[in-house]
ZAVOBA-19784 format. One record per residue: residue number from 1; residue in one letter; y, z, x of N, C-alpha, C in turn. Coordinates in Angstrom, 3 decimals. Atoms other than C-alpha are relative to their C-alpha. Example, Ala and Ser with C-alpha at 12.3 -4.5 7.8 and 13.67 -1.06 7.14 Angstrom:
   num   residu    n.north       n.up     n.east   ca.north      ca.up    ca.east    c.north       c.up     c.east
     1        A     -1.190      0.000      0.890     -4.500      7.800     12.300      1.200      0.000      0.900
     2        S     -1.190     -0.060     -0.820     -1.060      7.140     13.670      1.090      0.730     -0.770
This chain:
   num   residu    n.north       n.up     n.east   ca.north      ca.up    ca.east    c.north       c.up     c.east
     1        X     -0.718      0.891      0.918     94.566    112.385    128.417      0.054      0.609     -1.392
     2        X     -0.108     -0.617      1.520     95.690    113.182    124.827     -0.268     -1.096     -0.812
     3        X      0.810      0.913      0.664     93.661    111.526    122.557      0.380      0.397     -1.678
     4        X     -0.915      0.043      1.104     95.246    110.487    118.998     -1.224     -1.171     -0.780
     5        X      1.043      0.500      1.019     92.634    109.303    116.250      0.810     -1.064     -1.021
     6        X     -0.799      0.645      1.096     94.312    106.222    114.181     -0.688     -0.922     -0.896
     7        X      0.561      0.742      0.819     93.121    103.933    111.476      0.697     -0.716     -1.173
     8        X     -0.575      0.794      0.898     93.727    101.051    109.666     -1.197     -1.338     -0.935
     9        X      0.878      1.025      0.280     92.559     98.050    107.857     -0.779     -0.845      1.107
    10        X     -0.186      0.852     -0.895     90.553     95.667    110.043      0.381     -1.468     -0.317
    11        X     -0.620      1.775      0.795     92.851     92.696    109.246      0.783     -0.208      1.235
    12        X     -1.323      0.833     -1.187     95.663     90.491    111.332      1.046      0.761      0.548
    13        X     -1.495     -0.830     -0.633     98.458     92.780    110.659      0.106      1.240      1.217
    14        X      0.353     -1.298     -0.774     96.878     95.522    113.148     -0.061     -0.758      1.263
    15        X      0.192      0.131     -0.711     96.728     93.313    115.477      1.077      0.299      1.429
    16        X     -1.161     -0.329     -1.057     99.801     94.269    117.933     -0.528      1.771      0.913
    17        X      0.729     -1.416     -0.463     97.663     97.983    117.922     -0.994     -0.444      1.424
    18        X      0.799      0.456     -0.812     94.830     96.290    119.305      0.484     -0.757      1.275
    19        X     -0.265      0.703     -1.381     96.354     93.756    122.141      0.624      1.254      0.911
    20        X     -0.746     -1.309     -1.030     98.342     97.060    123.345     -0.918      1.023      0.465
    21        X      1.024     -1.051     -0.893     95.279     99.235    124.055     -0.961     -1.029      0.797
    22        X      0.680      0.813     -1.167     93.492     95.938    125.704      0.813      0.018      1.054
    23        X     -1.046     -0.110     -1.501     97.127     95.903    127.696     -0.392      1.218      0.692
    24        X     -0.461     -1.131     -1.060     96.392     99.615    128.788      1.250      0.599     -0.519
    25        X     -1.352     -0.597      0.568     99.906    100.351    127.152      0.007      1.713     -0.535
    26        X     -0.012     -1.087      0.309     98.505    103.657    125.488     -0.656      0.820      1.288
    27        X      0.881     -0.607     -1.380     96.136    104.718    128.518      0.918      0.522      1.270
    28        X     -1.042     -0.041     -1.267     99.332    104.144    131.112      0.709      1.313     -0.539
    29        X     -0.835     -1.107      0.734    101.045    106.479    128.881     -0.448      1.438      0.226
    30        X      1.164     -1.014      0.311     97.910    109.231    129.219     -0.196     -0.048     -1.650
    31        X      0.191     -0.057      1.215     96.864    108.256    125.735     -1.337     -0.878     -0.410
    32        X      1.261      0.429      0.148     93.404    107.919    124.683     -0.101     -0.735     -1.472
    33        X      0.017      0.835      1.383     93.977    105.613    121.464     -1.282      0.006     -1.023
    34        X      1.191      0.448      0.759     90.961    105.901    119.243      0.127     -0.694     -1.189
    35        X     -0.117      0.810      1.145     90.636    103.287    117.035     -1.122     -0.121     -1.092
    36        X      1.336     -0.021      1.023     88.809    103.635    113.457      0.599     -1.320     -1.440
    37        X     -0.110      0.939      1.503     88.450    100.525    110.819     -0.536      1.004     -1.075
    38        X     -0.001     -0.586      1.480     88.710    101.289    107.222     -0.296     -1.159     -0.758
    39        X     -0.361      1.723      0.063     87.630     97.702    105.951      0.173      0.582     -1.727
    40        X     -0.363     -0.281      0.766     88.017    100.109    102.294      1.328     -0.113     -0.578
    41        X     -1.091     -0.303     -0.134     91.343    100.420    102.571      0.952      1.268     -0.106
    42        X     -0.774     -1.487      0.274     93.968    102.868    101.681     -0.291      0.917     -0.505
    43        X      0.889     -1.207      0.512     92.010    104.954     99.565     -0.511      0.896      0.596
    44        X      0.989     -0.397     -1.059     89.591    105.557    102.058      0.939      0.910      1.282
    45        X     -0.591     -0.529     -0.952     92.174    106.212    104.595      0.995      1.420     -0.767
    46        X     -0.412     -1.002      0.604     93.950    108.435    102.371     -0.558      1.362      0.230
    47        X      1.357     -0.440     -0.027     90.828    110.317    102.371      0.064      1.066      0.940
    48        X      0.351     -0.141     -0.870     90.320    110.505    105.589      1.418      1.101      1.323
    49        X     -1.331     -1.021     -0.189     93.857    112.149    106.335     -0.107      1.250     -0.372
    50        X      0.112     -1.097      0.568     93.229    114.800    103.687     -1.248      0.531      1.111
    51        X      1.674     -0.717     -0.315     89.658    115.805    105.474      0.920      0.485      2.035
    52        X     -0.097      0.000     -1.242     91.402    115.443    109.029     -0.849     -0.715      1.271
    53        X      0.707      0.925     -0.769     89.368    112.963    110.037      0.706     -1.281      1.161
    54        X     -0.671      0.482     -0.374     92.164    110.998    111.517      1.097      0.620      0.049
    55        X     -1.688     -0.462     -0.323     95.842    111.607    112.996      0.708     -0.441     -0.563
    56        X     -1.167      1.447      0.843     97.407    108.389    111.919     -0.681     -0.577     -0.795
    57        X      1.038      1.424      0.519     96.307    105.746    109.518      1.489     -0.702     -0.166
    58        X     -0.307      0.961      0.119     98.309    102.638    108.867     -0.543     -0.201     -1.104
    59        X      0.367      0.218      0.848     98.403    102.311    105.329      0.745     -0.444     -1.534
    60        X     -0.942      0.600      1.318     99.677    100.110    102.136      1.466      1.785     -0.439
    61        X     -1.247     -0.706      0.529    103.068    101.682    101.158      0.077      0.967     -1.059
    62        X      0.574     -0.394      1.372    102.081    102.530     97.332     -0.507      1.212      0.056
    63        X      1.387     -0.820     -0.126     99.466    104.135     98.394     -0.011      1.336      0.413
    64        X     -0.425     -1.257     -0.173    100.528    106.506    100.684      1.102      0.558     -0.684
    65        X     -0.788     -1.006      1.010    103.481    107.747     98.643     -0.635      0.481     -1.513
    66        X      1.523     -0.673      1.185    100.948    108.133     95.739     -0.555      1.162      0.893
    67        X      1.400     -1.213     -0.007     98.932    110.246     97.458      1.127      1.193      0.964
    68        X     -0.458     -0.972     -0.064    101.820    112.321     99.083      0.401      0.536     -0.719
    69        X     -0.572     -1.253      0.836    103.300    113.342     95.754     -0.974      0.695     -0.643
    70        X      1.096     -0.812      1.159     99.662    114.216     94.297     -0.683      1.143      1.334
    71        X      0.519     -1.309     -0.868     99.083    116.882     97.350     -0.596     -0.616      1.165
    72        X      0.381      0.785     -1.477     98.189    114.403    100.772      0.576      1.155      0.917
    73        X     -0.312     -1.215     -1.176     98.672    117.211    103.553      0.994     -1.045      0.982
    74        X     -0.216      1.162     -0.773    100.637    113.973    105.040      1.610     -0.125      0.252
    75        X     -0.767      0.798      0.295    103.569    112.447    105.949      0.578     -1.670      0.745
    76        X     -0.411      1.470     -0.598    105.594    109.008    106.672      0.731      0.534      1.127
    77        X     -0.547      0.196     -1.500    106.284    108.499    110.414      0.445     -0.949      0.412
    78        X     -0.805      1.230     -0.685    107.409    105.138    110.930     -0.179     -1.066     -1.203
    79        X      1.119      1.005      0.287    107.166    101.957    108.823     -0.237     -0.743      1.281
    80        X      0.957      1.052     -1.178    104.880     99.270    110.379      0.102     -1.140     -0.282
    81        X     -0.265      1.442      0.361    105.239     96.220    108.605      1.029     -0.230     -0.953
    82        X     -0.935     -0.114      0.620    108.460     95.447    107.105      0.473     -0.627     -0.947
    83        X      0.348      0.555      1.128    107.887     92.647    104.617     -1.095      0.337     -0.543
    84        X      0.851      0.009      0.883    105.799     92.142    101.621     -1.319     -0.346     -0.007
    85        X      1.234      0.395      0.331    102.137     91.797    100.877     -0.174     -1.175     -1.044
    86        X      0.170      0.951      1.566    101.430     88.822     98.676     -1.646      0.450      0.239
    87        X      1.620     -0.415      0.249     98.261     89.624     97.210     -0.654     -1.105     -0.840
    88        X      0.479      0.927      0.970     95.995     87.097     95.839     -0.784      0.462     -1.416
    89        X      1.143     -0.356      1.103     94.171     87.275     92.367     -1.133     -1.008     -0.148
    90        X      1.017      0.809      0.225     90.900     86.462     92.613     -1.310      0.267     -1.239
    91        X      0.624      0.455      1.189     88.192     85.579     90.141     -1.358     -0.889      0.826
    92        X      0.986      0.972     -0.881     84.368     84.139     90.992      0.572     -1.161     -0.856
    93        X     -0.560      1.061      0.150     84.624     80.555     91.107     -0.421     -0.975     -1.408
    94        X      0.595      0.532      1.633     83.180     80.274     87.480      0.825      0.252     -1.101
    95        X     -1.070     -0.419      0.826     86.118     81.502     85.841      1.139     -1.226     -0.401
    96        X     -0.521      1.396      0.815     87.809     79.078     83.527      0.910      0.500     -0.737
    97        X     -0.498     -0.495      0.873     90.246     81.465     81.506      1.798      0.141      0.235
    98        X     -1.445      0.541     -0.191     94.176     80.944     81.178      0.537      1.294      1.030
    99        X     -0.563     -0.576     -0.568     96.111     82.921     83.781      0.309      1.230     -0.358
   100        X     -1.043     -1.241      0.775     98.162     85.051     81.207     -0.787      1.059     -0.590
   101        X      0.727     -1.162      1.299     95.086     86.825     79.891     -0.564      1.104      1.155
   102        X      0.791     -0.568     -0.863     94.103     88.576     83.286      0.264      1.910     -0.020
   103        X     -0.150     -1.148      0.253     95.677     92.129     81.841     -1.023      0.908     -0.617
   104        X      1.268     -0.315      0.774     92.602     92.599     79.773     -1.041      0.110      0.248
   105        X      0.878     -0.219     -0.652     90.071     91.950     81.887     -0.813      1.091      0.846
   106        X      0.427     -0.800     -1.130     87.804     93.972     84.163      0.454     -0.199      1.652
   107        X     -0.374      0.603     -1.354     89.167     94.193     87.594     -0.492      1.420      0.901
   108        X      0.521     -0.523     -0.606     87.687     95.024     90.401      0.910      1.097      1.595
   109        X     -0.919     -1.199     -0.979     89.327     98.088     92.857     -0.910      0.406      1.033
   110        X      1.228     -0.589     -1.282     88.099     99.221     96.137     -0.392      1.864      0.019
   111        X     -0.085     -1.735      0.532     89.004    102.953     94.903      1.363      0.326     -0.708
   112        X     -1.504      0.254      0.483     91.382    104.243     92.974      0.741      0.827      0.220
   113        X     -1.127      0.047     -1.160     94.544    105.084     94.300      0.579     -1.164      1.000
   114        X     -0.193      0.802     -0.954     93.973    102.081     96.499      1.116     -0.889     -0.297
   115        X     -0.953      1.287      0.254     96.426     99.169     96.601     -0.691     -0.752     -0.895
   116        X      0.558      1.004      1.108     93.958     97.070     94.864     -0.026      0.811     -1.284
   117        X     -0.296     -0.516      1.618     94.134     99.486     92.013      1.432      0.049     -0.241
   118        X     -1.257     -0.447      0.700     97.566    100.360     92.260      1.309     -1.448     -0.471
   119        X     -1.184      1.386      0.070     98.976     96.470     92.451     -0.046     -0.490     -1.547
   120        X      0.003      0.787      1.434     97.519     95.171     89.224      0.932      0.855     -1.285
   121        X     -0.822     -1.127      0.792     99.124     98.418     87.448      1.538     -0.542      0.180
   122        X     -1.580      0.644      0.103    102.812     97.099     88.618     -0.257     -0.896     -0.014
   123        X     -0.303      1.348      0.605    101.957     93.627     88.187      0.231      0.160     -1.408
   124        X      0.217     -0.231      1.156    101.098     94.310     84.719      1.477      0.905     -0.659
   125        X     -1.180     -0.901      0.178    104.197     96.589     84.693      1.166     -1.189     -0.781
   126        X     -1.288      0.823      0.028    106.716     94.183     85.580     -0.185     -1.314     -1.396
   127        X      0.698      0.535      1.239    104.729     92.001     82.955      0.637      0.181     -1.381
   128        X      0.199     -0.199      1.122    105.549     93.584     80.271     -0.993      0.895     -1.004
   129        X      1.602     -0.500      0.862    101.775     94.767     79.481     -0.601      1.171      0.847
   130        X      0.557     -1.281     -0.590     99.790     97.370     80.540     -1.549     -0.256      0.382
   131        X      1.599     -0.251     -0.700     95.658     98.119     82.462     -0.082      1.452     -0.513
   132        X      1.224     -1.156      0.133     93.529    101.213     80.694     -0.592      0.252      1.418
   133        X      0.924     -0.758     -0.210     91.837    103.404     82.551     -1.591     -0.654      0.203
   134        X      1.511      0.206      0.233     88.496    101.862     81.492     -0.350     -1.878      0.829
   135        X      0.269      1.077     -0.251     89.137     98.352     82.768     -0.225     -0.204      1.631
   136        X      0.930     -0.347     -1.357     88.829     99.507     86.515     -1.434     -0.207      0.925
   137        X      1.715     -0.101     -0.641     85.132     98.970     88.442      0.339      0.094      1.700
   138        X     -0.256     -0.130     -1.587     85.271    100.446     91.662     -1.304     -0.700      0.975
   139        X      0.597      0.586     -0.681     83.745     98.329     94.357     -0.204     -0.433      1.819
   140        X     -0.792     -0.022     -1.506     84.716     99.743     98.038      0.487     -0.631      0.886
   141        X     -0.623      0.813     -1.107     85.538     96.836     99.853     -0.009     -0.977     -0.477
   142        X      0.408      1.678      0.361     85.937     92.971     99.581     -1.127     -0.705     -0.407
   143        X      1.320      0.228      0.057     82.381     92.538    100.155     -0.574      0.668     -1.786
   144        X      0.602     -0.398      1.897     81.712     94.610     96.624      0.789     -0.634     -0.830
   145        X     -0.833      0.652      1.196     84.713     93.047     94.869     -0.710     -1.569     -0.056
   146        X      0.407      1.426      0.309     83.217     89.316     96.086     -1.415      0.544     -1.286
   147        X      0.802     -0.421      0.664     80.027     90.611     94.736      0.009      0.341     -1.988
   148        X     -0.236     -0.613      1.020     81.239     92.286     91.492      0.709     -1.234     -0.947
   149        X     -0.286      1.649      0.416     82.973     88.853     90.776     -1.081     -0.838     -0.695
   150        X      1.246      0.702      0.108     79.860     87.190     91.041     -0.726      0.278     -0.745
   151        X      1.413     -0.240      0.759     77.454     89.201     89.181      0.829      0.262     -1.453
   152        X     -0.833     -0.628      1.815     80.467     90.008     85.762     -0.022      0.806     -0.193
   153        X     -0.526     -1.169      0.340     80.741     93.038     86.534      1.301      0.476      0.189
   154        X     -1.223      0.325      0.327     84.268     92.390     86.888      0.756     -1.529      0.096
   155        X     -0.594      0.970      0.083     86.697     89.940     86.479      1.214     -0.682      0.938
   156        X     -1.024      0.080     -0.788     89.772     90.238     88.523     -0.170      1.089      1.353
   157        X     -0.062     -0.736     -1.396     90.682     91.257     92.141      0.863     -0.375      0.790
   158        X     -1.150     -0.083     -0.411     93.340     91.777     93.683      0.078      0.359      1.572
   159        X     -0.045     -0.427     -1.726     93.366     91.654     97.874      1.083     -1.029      0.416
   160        X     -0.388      0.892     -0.478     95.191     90.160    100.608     -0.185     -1.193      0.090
   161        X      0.284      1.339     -0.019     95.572     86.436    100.331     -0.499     -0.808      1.108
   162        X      0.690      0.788     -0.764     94.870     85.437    103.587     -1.638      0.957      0.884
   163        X      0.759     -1.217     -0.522     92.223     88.613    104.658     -1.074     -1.282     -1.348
   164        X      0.512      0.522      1.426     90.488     86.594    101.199     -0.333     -1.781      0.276
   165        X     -0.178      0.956     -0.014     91.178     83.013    102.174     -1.239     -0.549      0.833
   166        X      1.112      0.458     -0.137     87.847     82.272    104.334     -0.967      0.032     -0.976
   167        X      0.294     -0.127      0.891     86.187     83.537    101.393     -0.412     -1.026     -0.931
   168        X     -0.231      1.296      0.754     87.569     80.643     99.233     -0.814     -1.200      0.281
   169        X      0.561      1.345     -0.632     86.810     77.915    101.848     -1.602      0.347     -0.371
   170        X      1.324     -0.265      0.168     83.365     79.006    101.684     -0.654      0.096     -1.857
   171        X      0.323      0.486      1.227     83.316     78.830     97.656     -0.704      1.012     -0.205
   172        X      0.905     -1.157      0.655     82.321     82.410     97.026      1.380      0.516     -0.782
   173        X     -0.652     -0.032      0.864     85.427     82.996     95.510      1.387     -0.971     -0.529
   174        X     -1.288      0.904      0.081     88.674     81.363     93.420      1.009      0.876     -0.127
   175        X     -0.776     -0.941     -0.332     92.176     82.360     94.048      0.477     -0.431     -1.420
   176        X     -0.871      0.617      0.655     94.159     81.936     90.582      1.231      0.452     -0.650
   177        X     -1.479     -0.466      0.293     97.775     83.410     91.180      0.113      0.529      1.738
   178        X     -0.804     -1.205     -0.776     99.923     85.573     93.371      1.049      1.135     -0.142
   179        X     -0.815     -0.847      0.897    101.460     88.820     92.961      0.761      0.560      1.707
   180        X     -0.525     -0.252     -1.225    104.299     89.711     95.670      0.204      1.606      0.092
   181        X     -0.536     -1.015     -0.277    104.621     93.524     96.259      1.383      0.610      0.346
   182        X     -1.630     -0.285      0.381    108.335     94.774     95.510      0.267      0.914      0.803
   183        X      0.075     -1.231     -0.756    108.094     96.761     98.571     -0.354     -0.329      1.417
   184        X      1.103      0.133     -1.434    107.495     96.487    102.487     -1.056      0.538     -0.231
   185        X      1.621     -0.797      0.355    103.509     96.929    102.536     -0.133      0.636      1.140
   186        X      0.445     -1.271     -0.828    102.784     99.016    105.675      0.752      1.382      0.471
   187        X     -0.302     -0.729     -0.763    103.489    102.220    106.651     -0.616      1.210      0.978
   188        X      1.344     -0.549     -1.373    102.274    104.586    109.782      0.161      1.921     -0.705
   189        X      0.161     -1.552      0.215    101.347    108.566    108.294     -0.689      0.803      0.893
   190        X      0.451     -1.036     -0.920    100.291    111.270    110.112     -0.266      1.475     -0.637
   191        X     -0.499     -1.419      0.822     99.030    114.548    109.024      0.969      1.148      0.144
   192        X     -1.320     -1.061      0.092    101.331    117.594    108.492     -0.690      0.402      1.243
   193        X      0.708     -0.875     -1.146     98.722    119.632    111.086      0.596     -1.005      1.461
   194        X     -0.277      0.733     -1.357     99.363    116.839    113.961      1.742      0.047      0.083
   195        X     -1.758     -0.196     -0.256    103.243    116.407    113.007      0.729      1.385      0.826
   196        X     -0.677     -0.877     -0.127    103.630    120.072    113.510     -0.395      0.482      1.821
   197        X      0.381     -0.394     -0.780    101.487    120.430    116.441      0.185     -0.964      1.358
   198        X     -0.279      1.339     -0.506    101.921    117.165    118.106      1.238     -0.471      0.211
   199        X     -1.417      1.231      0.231    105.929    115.739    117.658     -0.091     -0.487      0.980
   200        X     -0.031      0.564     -1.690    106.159    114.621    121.107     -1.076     -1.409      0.086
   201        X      1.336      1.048     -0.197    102.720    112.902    121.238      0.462     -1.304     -0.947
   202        X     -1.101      1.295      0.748    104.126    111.044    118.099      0.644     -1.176     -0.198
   203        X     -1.445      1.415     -0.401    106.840    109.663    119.121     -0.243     -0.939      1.232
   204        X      0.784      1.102     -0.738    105.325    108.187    122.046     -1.075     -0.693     -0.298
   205        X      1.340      1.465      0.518    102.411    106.320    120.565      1.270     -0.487     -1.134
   206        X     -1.334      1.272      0.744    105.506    105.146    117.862      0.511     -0.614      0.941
   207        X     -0.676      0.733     -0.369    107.391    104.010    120.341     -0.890     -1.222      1.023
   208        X      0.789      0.526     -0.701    104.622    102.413    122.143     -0.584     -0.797     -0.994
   209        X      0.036      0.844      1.216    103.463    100.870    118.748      1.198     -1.177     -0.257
   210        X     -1.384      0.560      0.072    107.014     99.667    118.140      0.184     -1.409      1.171
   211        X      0.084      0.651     -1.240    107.047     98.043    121.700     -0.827     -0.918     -0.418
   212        X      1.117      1.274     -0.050    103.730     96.348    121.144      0.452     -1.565     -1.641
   213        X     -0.727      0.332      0.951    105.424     95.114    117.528      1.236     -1.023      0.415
   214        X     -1.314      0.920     -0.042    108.309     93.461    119.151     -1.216     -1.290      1.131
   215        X      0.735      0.612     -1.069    106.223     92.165    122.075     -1.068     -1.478     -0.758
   216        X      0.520      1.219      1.052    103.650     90.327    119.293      1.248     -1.115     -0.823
   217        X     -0.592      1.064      0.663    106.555     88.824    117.690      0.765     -0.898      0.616
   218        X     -0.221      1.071     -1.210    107.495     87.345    120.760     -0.652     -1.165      0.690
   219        X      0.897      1.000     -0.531    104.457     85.898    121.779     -0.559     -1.405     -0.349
   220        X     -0.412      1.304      0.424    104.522     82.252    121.949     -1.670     -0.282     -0.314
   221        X      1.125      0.319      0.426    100.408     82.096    120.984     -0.215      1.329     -1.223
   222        X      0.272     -0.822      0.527    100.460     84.715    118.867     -0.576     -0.351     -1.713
   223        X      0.490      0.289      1.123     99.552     83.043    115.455     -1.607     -0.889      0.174
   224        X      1.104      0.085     -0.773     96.375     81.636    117.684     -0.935      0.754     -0.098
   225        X      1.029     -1.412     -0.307     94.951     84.893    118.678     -0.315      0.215     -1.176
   226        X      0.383     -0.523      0.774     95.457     85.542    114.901     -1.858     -0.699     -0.494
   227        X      0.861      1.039      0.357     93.362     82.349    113.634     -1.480      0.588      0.878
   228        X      1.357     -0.615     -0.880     90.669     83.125    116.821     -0.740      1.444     -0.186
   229        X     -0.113     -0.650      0.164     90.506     86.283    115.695     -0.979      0.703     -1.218
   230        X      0.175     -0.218      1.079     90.306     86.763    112.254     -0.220     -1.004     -1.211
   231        X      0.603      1.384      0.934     88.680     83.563    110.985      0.652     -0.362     -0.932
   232        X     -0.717      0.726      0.830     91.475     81.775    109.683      0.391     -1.343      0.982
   233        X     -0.279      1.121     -0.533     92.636     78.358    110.120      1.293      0.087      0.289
   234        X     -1.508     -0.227     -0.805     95.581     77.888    112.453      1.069      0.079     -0.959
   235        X     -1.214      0.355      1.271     97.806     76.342    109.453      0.306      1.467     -0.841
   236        X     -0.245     -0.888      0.201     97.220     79.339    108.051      0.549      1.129      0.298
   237        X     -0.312     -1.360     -0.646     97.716     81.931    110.481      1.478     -0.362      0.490
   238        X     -1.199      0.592     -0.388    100.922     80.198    111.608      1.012      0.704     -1.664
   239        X     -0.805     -0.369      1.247    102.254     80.769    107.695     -0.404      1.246      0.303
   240        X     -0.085     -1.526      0.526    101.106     84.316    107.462      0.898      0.559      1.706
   241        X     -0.826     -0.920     -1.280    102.892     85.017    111.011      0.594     -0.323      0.105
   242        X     -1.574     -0.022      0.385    106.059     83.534    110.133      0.713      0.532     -0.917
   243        X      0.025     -0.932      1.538    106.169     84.996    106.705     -0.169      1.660      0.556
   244        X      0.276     -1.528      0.401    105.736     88.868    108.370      0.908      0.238      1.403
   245        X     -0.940     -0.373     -1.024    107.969     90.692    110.380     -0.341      1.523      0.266
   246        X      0.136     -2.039     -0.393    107.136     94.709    112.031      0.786      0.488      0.414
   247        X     -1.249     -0.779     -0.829    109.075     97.304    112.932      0.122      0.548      1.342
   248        X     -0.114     -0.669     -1.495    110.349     98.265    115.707      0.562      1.182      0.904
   249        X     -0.374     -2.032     -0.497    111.882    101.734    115.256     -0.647      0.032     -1.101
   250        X      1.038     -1.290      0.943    110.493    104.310    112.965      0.986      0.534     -1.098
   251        X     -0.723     -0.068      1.042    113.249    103.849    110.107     -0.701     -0.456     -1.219
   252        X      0.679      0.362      1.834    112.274    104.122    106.767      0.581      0.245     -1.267
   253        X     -0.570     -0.870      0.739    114.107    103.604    103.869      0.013      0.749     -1.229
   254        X      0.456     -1.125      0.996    114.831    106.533    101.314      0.560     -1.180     -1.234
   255        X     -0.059      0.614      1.225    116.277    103.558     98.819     -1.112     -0.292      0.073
   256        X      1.045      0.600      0.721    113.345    101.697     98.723     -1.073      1.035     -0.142
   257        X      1.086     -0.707      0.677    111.018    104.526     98.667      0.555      0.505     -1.502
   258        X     -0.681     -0.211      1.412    113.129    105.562     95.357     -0.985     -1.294     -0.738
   259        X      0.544      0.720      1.019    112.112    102.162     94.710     -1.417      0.082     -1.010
   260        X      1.422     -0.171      0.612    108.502    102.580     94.591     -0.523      1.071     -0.554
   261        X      0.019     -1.326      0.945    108.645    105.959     92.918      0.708     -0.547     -1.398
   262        X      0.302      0.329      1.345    110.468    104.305     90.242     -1.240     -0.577     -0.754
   263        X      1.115      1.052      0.633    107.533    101.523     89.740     -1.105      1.231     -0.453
   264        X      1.294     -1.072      0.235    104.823    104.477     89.941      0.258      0.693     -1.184
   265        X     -0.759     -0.446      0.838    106.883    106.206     87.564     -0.203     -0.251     -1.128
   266        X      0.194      0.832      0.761    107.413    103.820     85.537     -1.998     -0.667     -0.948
   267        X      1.391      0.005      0.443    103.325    102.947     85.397     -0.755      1.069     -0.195
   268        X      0.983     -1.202     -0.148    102.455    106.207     85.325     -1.237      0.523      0.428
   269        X      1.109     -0.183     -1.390    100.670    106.545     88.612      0.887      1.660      0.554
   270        X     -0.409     -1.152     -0.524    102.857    109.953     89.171      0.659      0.340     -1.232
   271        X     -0.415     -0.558      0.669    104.582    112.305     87.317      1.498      0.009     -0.031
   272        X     -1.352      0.306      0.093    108.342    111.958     85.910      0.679      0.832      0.892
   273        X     -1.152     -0.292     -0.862    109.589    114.948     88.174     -0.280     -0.193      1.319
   274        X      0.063      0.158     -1.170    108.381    113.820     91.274      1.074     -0.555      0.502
   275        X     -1.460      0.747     -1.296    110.919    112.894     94.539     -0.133     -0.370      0.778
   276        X      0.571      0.504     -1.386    110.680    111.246     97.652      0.355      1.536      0.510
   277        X     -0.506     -1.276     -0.817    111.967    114.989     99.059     -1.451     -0.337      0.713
   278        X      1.332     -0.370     -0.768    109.169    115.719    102.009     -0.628     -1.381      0.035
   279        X      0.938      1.220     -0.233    107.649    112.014    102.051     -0.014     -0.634      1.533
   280        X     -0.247      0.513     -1.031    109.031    111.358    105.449      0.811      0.939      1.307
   281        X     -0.472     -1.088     -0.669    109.200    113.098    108.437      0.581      0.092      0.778
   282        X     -1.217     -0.168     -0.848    112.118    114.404    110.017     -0.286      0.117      1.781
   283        X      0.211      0.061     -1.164    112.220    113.968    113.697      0.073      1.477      0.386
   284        X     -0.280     -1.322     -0.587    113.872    117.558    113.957     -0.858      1.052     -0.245
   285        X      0.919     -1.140      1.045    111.383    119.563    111.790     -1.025      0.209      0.944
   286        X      0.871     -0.152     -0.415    108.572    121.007    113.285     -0.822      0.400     -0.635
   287        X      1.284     -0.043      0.828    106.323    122.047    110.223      0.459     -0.796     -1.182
């Protein structure tokens, strides 16, 4: 069997990966699926691309085109999730301070590069205002951002709203906003070394991804499994799985990546002559 190393968050939206290697779907194929959580996020997986520690990751949008124009050995192979991230801003639940002042604050990032660093930077964009350098506290995962909340060593934090939302119920943290991402949030990378050596393999775990993608958005329990799952309440998981839609080919487009090269741009998370050129890889190419 040919065995393909992938990684993602362990959240809801992965879940169409997972029910398709319980189906057997990659195995029938001869495909040994290895599956690695990143509960860091994109940073981490970023990372973990550069080192070759993984084939694929599944990873915020931002993120990976950040880290392909600053030298990621990487590229985009499919998107994966084709709407937006709303991201919540959270705050421990002792925080009493007006909404509008959260540019100033300390906020807490899981690494930087990550989505949680790179969202508050275009919130703040589109704002009007701007985030230093210094107001950053890196805190690798949820678990350090609840934490880092708690003890004042930061102030703000910026994750998925419903990945966040048991959290709440439980009164370890408060949510107080939402910031929508101006961008489909997932997409599936692969390193250059596997693209070149691999295409074939590829395109069959995409299209076998893809498959499992349409198949979840078919399934008449499927906001269930999420809830059972991933410790959310049905009401909930019902909204976040009507609200998200995946893909189901491996189109990706070059406007909106423009888009998010302007925003980066614009915040000066990259450099003015960067291009999407090379961000996404051609089916025909072989290096």
């Amino acid at each position: 069997m040919d065995k393909v190393r992938i990684g993602g968050v362990p959240e809801h939206f992965n879940l169409p990966i997972h029910l398709a290697v319980e189906n057997g779907w990659f195995s029938k194929e001869g495909i040994d699926l290895a599956w690695s959580d990143f509960p860091g996020g994109s940073g981490y997986m970023k990372e973990a691309l550069r080192k070759k520690e993984v084939d694929l990751c599944i990873l915020l949008t931002e993120g990976i085109v950040t880290d392909i124009l600053k030298g990621n050995p990487s590229k985009i192979v499919s998107s994966f999730v084709k709407t937006s991230l709303t991201w919540g801003i959270h705050t421990s639940v002792d925080y009493t301070e007006d909404n509008s002042s959260i540019f100033d604050k300390k906020i807490a990032i899981s690494r930087f590069g990550s989505g949680s660093h790179l969202m508050p930077i275009v919130n703040a964009m589109m704002e009007d205002q701007q985030i230093d350098l210094g107001q950053f506290v890196e805190v690798n995962d949820i678990n350090g951002g609840i934490k880092s909340l708690n003890s004042g060593d930061a102030e703000i934090f910026y994750w998925e709203k419903f990945t966040t939302k048991p959290y709440l119920e439980k009164g370890r943290l408060k949510k107080i906003d939402e910031f929508i991402s101006p961008w489909p949030c997932f997409m599936i990378a692969a390193t250059n070394d596997f693209i070149a050596s691999k295409p074939s393999l590829i395109s069959k775990v995409l299209k076998i991804i893809h498959h499992a993608n349409h198949h979840f958005m078919e399934k008449s329990n499927a906001s269930q499994l999420v809830a059972e799952r991933y410790n959310l309440n049905e009401k909930d998981a019902e909204r976040w799985y009507h609200a998200t839609e995946w893909s189901v080919n491996g189109w990706v487009s070059n406007k909106m990546l423009e888009g998010v090269l302007y925003s980066l741009k614009e915040a000066k998370i990259v450099d003015q002559d960067c291009s999407t050129q090379g961000i996404i890889w051609k089916r025909n190419e072989r290096k």
